[in-house]
N, C-alpha and C positions, 0 to 999 in steps of 0.2 A: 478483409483482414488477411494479412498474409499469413504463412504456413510457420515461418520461425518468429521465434519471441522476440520483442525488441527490446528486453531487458533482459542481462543474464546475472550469473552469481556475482554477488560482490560488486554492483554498481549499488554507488549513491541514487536513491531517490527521494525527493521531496513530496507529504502529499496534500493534495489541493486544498486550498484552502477554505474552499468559496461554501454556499449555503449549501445546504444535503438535497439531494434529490427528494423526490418522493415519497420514495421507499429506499433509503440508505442502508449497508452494511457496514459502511466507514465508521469507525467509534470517532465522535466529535476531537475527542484526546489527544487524536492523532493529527489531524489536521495542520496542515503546516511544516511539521515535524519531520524531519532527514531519518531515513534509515537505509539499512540497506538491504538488498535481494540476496536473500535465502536459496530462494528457486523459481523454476516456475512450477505449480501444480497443474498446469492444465486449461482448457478453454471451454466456457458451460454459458448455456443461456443465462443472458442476462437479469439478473433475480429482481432489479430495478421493474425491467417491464412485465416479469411472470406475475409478481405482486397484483399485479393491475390486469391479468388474466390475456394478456398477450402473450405474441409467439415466443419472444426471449430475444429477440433477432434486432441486430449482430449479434451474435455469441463473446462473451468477454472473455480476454485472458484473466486471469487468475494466480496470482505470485504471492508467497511467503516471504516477508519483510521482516528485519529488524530492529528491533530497536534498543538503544540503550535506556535502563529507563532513570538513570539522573537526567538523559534529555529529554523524560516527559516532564520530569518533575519535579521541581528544583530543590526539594528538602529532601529527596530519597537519600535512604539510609545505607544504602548498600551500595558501595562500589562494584562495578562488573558487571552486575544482574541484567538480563535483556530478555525481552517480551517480542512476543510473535505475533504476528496479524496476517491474515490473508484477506490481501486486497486487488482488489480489481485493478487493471492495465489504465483503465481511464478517470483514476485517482488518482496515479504518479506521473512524475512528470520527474528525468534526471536532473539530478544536483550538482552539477562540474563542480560551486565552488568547496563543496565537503571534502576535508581531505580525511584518508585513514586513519582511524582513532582516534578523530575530532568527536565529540560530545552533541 
């Protein structure tokens, strides 16, 4: 893994959608779902293989995502409101076609 992040603040990301690992920290919820980069937090062994009493290795990046959450949810009541998730680098994948302050 290289040294700098390959996602920064304020890219769209999409995230994966596919079955959960093993041991996942993805909420199912999210799945699919566009938000976008917060930040990065940081890069920590990966809790997928610690679960299973491996080394952790690669190490995963680690980033605070966005979300709005009418676009989790289609009947949310509140306009504006947005939920935070910290998810691993090999959950997102960017989204070109998201544009700013699309839903």
């Amino acid at each position: 893994m290289s040294d700098a992040p390959a996602l920064g603040p304020g890219v769209a990301v999409r995230v994966v959608g596919g079955p959960p690992e093993p041991h996942c920290r993805t909420p199912h919820y999210l799945r699919g779902k566009t938000g976008i980069v917060d930040r990065e937090i940081g890069t920590y062994a990966d809790p997928s293989r610690l679960a299973y009493h491996k080394p952790g290795l690669p190490k995963r990046r680690l980033y605070r995502v966005r979300f709005d959450q009418a676009s989790l949810w289609p009947d949310y009541p509140t306009p504006g409101d947005t939920l935070y998730a910290d998810l691993y680098e090999h959950w997102l994948l960017p989204d070109a076609a998201h544009k700013p302050g699309q839903a």
